[in-house]
C-alpha positions in Angstrom: 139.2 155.6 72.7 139.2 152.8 75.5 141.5 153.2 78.5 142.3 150.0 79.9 143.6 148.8 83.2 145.0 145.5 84.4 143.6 144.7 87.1 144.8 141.8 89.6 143.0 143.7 92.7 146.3 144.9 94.1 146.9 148.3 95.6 148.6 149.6 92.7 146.2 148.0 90.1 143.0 149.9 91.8 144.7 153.0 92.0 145.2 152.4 88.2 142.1 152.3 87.7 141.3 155.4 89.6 143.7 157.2 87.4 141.9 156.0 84.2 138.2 156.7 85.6 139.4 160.2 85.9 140.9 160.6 82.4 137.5 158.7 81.2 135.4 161.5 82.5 137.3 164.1 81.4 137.8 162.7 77.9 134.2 160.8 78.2 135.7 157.6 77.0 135.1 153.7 77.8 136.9 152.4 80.5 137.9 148.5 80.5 139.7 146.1 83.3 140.5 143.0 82.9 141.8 140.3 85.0 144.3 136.9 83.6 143.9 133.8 86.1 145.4 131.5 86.0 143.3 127.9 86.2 143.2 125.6 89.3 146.2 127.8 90.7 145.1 128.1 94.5 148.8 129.7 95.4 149.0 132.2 92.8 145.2 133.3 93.9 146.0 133.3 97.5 148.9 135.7 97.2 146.9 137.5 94.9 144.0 138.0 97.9 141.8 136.1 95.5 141.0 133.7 98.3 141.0 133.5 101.7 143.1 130.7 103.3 140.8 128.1 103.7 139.2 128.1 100.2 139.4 126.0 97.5 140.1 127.3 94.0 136.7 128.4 92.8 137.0 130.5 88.9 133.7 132.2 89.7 134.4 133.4 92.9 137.6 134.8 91.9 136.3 135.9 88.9 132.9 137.7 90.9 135.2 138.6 94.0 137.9 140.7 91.0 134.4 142.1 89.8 132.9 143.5 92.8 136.7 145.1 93.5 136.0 146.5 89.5 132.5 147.5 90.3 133.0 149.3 93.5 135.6 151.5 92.3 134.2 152.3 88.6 130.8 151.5 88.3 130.7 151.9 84.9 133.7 149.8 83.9 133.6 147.1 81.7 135.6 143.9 83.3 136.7 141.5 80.8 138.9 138.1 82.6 140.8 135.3 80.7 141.4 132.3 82.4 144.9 130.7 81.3 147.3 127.3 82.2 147.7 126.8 86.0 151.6 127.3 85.6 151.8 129.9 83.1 154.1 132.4 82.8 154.4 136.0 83.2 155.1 136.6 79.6 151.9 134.5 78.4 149.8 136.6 81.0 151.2 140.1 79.8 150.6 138.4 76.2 146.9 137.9 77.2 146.5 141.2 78.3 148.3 143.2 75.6 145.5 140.5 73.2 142.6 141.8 75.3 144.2 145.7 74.9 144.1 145.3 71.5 140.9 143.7 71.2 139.4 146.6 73.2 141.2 149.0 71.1 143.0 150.7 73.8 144.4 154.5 73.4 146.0 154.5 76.7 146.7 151.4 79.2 147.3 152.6 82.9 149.6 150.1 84.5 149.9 150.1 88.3 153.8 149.0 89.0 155.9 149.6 92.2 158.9 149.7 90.9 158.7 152.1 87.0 161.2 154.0 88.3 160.4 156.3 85.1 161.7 154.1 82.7 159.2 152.0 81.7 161.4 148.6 81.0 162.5 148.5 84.7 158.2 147.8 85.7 158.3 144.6 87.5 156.2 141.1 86.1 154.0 141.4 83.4 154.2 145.6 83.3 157.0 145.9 80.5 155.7 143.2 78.5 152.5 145.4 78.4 154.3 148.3 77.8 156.6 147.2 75.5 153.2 147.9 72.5 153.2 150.2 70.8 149.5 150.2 69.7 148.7 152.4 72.7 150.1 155.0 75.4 151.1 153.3 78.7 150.3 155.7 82.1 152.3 154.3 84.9 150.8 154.6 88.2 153.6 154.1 91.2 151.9 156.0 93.5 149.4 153.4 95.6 147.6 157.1 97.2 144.9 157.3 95.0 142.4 160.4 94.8 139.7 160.0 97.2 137.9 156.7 95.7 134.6 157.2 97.5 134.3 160.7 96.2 135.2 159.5 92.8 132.6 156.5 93.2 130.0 158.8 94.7 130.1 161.9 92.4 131.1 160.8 89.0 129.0 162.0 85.9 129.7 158.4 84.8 128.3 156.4 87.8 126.0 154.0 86.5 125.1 150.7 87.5 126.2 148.1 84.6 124.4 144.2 84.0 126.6 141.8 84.4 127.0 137.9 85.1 129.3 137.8 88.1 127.5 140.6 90.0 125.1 138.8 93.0 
């Protein structure tokens, strides 16, 4: 089994992630998040809090910076990223990420949405078009309170530092 979070660095998306660590080390499963940015798109990064107001698009940065975010809050999560068109929309970036669930043989995605309501087609942007497979279970996070992250991050049986490109 493979939980697996998008991750855009949001409040809701790290608390997501929280959630799936737990179940991970309860269930001792893989834990995968991964990131779709779009190319060259400096707005959509900047509302994101990809970038900071004065920077130029840089794909590694964001791509290192979404990482680090990954890295400090599951240590030993995977973090997959696929970069798509500048302009493209939500449903080719839920497409990508239900792809990369798939690919990564997901049992359960946890999807961080303000708004699920409890009904999972009311999830705002690319959350119903996630949820909408069937392949896997969807856990919807719509609380942004997680459990205490640096406890999780400092006492997990699963904390181990993972090798990877985009680390410094």
């Amino acid at each position: 089994m493979t939980f697996f979070v998008p991750f855009d660095g949001s409040v809701l998306s790290r608390t997501a992630l929280v959630r799936a660590v737990e179940f991970a080390d309860a269930f001792e499963e893989r834990v995968v998040a991964a990131a779709v940015i779009p190319a060259g798109n400096r707005d959509y990064a900047r509302e994101r809090g990809w970038l900071h107001p004065d920077e130029s698009f840089d794909r590694s940065r964001i791509v290192a910076r979404l990482h680090q975010q990954v890295a400090s809050i599951a240590p030993a999560a995977d973090f997959e990223h696929v970069i798509v068109d500048r302009f493209a929309p939500s449903g080719t970036i839920a497409g990508e990420l239900r792809d990369l669930a798939r690919d990564e043989d997901a049992s359960i995605v946890f999807i961080g949405s303000e708004n699920a309501g409890g009904i999972s087609s009311t999830l705002g942007s690319v959350g119903a078009s996630v949820a909408a497979e069937d392949a896997y279970d969807i856990h919807i996070v719509q609380n942004g309170d997680p459990s205490d992250i640096s406890m999780l991050t400092d006492e997990s049986p699963a904390h181990h530092e993972k090798s990877d490109f985009y680390l410094p």
